[in-house]
C-alpha positions in Angstrom: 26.4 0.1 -16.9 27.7 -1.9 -13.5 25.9 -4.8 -12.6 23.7 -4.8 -10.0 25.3 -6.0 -6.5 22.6 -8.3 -5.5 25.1 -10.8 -4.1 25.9 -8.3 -1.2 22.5 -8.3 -0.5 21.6 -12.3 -0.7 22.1 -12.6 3.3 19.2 -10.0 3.7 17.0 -11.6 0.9 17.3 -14.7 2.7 15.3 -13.7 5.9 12.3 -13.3 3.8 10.1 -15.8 5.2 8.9 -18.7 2.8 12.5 -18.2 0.9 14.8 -20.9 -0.4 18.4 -20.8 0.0 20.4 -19.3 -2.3 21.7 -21.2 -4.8 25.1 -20.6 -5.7 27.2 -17.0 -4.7 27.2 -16.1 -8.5 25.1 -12.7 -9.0 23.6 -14.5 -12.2 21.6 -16.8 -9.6 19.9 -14.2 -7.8 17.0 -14.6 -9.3 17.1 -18.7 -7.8 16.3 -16.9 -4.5 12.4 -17.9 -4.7 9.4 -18.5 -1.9 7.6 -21.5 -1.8 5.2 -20.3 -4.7 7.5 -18.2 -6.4 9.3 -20.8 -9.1 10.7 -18.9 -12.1 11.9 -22.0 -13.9 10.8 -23.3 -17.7 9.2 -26.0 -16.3 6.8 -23.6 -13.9 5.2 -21.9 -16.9 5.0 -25.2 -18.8 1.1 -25.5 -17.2 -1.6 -23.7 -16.4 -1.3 -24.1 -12.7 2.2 -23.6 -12.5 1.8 -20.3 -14.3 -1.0 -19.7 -12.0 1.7 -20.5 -9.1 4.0 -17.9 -10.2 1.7 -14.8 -10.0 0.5 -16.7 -6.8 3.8 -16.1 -5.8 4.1 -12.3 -6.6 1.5 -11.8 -4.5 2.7 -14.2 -1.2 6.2 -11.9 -1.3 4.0 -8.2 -0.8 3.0 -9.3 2.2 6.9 -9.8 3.3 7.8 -7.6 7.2 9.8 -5.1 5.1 7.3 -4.1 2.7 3.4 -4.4 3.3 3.1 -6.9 5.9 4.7 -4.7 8.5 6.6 -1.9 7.3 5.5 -0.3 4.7 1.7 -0.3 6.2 2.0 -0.6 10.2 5.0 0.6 11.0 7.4 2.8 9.7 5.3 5.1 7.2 2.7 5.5 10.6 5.7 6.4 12.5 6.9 9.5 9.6 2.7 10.1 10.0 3.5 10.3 13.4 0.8 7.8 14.5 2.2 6.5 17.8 4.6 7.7 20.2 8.3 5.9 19.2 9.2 3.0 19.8 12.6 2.3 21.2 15.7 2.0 19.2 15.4 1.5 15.0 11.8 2.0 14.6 11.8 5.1 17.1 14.4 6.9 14.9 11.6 7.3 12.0 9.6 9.7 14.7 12.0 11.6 15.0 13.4 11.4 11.1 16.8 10.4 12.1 17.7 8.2 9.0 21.5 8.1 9.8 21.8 5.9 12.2 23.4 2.5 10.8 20.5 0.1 11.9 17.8 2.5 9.8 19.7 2.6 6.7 20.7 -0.7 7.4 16.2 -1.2 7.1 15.9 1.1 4.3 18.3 -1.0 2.6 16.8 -4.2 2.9 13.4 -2.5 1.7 14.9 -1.0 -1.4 16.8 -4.7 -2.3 13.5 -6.5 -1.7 11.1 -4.4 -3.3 13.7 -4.6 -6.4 14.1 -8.2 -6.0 10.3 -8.8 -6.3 10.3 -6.0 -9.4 12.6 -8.6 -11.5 11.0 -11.7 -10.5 7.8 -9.5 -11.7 9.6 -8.9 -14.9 10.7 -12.3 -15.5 6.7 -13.5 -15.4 5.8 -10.6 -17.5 8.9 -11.9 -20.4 7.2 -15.0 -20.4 4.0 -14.4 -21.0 4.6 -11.3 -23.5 6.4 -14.2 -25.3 4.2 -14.7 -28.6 5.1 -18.4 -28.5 3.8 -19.0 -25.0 0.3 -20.4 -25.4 -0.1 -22.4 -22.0 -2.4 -19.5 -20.9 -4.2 -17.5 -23.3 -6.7 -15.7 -24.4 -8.7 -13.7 -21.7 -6.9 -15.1 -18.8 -3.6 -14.2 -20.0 -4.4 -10.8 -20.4 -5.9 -11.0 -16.7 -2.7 -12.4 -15.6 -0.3 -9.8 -17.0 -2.6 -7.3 -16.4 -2.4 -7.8 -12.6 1.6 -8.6 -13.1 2.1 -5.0 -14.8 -0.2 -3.3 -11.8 1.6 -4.8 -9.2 5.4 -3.6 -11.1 4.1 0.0 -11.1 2.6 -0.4 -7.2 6.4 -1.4 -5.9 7.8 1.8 -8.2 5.6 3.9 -7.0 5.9 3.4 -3.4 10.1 3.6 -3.9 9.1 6.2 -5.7 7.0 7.8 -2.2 9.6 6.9 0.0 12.9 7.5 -1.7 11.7 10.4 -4.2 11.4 14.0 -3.6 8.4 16.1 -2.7 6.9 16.2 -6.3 5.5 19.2 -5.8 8.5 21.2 -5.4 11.0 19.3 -7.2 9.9 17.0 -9.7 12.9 17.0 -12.1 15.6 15.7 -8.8 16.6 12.1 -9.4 14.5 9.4 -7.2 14.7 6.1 -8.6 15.4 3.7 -11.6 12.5 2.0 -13.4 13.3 -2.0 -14.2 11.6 -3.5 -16.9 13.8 -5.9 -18.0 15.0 -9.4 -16.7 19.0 -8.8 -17.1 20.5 -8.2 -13.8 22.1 -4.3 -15.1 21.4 -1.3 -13.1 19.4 1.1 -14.6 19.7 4.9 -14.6 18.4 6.7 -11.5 15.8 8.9 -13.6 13.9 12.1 -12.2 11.0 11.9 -10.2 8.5 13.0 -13.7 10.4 10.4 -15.8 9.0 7.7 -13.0 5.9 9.0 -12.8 5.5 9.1 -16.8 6.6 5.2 -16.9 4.1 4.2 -13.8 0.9 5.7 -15.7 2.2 3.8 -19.0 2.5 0.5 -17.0 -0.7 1.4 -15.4 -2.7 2.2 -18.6 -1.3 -1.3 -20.2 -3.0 -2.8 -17.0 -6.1 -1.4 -17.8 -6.1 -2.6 -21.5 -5.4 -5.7 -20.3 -8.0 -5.9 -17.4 -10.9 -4.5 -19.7 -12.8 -7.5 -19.2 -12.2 -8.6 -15.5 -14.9 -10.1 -13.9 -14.9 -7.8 -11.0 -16.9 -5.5 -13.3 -19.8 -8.1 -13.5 -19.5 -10.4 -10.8 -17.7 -8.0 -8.1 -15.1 -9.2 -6.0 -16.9 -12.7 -6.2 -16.2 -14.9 -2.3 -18.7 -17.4 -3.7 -15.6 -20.1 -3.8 -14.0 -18.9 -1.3 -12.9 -21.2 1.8 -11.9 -20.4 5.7 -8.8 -18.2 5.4 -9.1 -16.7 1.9 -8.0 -19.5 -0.4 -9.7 -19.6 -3.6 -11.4 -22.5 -5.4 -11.7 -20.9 -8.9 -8.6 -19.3 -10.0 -10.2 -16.5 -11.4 -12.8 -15.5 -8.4 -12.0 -13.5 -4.8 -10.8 -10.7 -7.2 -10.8 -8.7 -4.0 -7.3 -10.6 -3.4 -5.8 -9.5 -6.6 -4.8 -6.6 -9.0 -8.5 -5.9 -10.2 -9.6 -3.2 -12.6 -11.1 -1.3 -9.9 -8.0 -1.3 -7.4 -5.4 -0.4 -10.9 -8.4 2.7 -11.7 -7.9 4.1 -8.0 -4.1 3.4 -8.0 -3.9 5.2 -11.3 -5.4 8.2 -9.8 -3.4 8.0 -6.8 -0.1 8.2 -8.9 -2.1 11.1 -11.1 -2.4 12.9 -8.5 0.8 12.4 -6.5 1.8 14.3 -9.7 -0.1 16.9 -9.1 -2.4 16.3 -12.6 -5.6 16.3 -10.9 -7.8 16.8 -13.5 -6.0 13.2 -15.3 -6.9 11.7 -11.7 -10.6 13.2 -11.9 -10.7 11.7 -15.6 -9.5 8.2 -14.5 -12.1 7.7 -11.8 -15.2 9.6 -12.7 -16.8 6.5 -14.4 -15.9 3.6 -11.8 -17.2 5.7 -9.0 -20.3 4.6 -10.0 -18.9 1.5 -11.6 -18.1 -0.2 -8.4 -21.0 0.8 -6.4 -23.3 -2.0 -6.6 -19.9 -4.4 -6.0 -18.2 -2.3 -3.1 -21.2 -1.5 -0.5 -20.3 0.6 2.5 -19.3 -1.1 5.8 -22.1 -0.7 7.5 -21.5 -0.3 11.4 -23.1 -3.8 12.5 -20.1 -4.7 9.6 -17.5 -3.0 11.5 -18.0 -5.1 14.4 -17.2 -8.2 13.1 -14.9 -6.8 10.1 -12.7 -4.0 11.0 -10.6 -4.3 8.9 -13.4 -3.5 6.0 -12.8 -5.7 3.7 -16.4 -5.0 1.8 -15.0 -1.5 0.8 -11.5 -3.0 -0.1 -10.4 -2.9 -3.9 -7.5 -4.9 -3.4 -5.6 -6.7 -0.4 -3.1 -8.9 0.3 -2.8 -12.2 2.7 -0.6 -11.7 5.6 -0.4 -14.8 7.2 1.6 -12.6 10.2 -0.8 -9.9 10.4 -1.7 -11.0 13.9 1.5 -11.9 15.2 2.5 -8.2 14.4 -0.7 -7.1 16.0 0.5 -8.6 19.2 3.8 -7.1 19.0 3.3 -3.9 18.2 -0.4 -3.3 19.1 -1.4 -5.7 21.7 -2.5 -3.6 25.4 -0.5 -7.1 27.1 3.0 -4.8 25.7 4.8 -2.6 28.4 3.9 1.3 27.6 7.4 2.0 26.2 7.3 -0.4 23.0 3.3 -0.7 22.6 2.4 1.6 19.5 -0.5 3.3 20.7 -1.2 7.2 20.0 -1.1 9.0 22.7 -4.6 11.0 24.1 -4.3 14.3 22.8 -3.0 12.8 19.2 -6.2 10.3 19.5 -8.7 13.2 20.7 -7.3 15.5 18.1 -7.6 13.5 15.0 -11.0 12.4 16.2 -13.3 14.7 16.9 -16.2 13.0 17.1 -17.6 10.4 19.5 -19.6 9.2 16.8 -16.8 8.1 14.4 -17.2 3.9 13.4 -13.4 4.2 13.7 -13.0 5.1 16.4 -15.9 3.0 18.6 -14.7 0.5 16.5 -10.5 0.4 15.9 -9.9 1.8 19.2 -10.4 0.7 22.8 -8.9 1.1 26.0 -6.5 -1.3 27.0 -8.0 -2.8 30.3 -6.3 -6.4 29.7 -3.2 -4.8 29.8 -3.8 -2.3 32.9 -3.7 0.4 30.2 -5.5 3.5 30.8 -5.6 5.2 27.5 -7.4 3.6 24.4 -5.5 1.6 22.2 -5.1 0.2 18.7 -7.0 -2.8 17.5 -7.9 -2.7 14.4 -6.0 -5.7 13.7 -6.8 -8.0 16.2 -8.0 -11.3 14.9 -10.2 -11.5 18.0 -12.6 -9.2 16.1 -13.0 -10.6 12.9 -15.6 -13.0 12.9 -15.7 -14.0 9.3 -13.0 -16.5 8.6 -13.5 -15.6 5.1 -11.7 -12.1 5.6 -9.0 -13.6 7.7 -4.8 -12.7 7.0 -7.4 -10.1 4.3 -4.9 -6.9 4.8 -6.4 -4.3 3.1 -3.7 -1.8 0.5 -6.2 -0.2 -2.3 -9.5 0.9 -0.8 -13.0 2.9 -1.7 -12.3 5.3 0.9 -9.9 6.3 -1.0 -11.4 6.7 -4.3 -14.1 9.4 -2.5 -11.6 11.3 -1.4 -9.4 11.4 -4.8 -12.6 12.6 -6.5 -13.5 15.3 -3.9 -10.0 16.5 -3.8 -10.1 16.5 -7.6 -13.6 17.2 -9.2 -13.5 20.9 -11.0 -17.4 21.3 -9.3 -16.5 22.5 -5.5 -20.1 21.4 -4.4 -19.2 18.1 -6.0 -16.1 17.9 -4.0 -18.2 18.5 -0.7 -20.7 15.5 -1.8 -17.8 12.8 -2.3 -16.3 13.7 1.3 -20.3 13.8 2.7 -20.9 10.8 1.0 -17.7 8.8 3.0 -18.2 10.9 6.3 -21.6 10.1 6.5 -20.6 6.2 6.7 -18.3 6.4 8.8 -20.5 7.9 11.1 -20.2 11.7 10.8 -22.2 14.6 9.8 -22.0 15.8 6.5 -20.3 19.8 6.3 -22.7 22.5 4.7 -21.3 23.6 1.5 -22.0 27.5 1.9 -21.1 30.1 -0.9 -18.8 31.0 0.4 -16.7 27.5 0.8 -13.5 27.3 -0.4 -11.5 24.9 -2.5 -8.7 25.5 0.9 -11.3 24.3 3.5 -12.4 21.4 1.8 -8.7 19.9 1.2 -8.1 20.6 4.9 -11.5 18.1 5.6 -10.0 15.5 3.3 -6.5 15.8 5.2 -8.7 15.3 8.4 -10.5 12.1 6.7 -6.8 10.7 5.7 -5.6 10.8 8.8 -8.8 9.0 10.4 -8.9 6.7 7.7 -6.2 4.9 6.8 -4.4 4.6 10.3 -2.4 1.3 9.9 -2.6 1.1 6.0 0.9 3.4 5.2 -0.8 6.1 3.4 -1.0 9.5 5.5 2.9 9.9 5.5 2.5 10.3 1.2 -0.4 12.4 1.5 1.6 14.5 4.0 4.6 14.3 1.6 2.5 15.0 -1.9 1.3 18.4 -0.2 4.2 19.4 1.6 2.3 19.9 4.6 4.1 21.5 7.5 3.2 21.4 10.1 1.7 18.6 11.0 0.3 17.3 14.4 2.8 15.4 16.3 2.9 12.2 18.2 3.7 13.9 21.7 0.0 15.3 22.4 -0.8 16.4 18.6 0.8 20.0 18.8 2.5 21.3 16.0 5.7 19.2 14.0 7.4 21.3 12.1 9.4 19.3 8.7 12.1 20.3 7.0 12.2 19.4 3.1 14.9 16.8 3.8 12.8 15.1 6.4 9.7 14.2 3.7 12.6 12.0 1.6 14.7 9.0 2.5 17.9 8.3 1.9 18.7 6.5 -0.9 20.7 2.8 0.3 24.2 3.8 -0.6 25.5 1.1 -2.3 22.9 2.3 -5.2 24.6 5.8 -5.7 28.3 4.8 -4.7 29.0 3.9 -8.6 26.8 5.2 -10.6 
């Protein structure tokens, strides 16, 4: 096996905001390239809190502008879900699915490298604490610790695994991506999309061993020692901001039913639903005012200390009407349908300090969220989510109708009669709806769109029909990870 060319890639890596220089040109020292928090040295896991400062670190680097702080939530995946009307130049070309042009692959590149980069730093924290001489940590908060660590390895897979695989519905045996769990810096096999999946539910199911006894099952997501901006005074508390037992449950289900084994996603959420009720209340509207961003419903989130300064440049009704990201009227009007919706009262408005006409796109302007608590709090694993998993997947139909009542009626909307005649078609084509409303922003309509093959879809121009071709629903995979295989 060739060695992984990480060196090539060290002058993109260093962007990464919060990095150190790279030490050294030798491809041994990649792993030297580290954020502020992120210290993979002996020394770092020689106490508790620089153990603690290592996972601390994991998280800091999701929330990097070419994964989930930007554009792996905000930007490109709502550009493939046709969200906005394109922007100009790089960005645009996703609208459209152009991936040839140099300057996208050039992006797609630097968001395979990173999200590998963070998998082997991942991996070296896992190493140490799977040692069975390391006994800094122990007991019930190691098994917290590498719990979260193992989540968080399978999340990054999986979402290569979205944006670089095939549509797993049709093809599940083509080749998609490798699977690292080691430290050594050797390139692994590029497997088939099933071999990936089978790996993510057995990193997934070791989380959940692990996280058996998180306190998020008896204490919730716990913001008693929480100060302004999120930072937490017990290590173990604001579980909200971490890997917690809930968020792997729903992410497990997610990857279930990517694969199309619904009834294994129906199995792995059936008993949380009810779980994580009395812990995850839903946003009521006098909530959404001052919350938008719905961080009570939220399983898991990360801090994204530039969520706001990507607000104003991609959101903000002050931008000219050729680079704002804003969906046009009849794209806005068709996805929804009701005056009534919390989202939209609440995530859209129209642009008046901008001399904009049309409504706009603000759920992520700071100037709405009123609890400093929540602040940077960018949601990635939510309830919403977990309703619609278990109406899309319950074998009782009139079941599957009560989850989606259950979310529509909170986010403002009547429920829809289940009638005798109701069928298992209509009520996926109501869930596809409540994707589309719901997770605006958050990167995850584009891989429900991909997962079903759907085609058409509505487009960005007015919301007409899109047709997609089967090559347009997968990325290309950066070149230099092919070449010499």
């Amino acid at each position: 096996m060739r060695k992984i060319n990480f060196c090539k890639s060290a002058a993109s890596i260093c962007i990464i905001a919060g990095f150190m220089t790279v030490l050294g040109t030798s491809c041994k020292k990649f792993l030297q390239v580290q954020p502020r928090d992120y210290m993979f040295e002996d020394e770092a896991f020689s106490t508790v809190k620089g153990t603690q400062s290592a996972l601390n670190g994991i998280y800091q680097t999701l929330a990097d502008s070419v994964l989930y702080g930007n554009m792996l939530t905000l930007n490109v995946t709502e550009q493939l879900a046709q969200y906005y009307a394109p922007a100009k130049g790089t960005i645009g070309n996703f609208s459209y699915y152009y991936f040839l042009d140099p300057s996208t692959a050039s992006l797609l590149n630097t968001m395979w490298t990173q999200s590998y980069h963070q998998i082997l730093g991942i991996n070296n924290f896992c190493t140490k604490l799977e040692d069975p001489s390391f006994n800094v940590v122990t007991g019930e908060d190691k098994n917290i610790m590498l719990g979260e660590a193992y989540a968080i390895r399978a999340f990054l897979h999986f979402d290569m695994l979205r944006v670089f695989g095939p549509v797993y519905l049709k093809n599940p045996q083509n080749i998609s991506i490798p699977y690292y769990r080691q430290v050594e810096r050797v390139a692994q096999p590029i497997l088939p999309a099933a071999t990936v999946i089978n790996e993510l539910i057995h990193d997934l199911d070791s989380s959940l061993v692990l996280l058996k006894n998180d306190p998020v099952r008896t204490k919730g997501p716990d913001w008693s020692n929480t100060t302004e901006g999120g930072a937490s005074i017990n290590y173990f508390s604001n579980r909200q901001r971490r890997m917690n037992y809930f968020a792997v449950k729903t992410l497990l289900a997610r990857v279930l039913l990517y694969a199309g084994k619904k009834s294994d996603a129906w199995t792995a959420i059936q008993s949380v639903i009810a779980e994580q009720e009395p812990f995850f209340p839903w946003s009521t509207e006098a909530d959404y005012s001052k919350d938008p961003l719905l961080s009570k419903e939220t399983f898991f989130g990360i801090e994204n200390r530039n969520l706001y300064n990507n607000y104003r440049q991609l959101f903000s009704p002050m931008l000219s009407d050729d680079i704002i990201y804003a969906p046009k009227p009849g794209r806005l009007n068709g996805m929804y349908t009701s005056a009534s919706d919390l989202r939209l009262k609440y995530w859209f408005n129209v642009g008046s300090d901008g001399n904009k006409s049309y409504k706009v796109f603000i759920k992520f302007n700071n100037a709405t969220i009123l609890d400093n608590t929540r602040m940077y709090y960018q949601p990635m694993i939510r309830k919403a989510e977990l309703y619609l998993i278990a109406a899309e997947t319950t074998p009782d139909l009139a079941k599957g109708y009560d989850y989606l009542n259950t979310l529509r009626i909170n986010k403002g909307l009547t429920p829809i009669a289940f009638q005798a005649n109701s069928s298992y078609g209509e009520l996926l084509t109501k869930i596809e709806d409540e994707y589309q409303r719901e997770f605006i922003g958050e990167g995850q309509t584009f891989f429900m769109i991909k997962r079903l093959n759907l085609s058409p879809i509505p487009s960005f121009t007015d919301g007409s029909p899109r047709y997609l071709s089967a090559n347009q629903f997968v990325l290309p995979t950066p070149q230099n990870e092919t070449y010499y295989r």
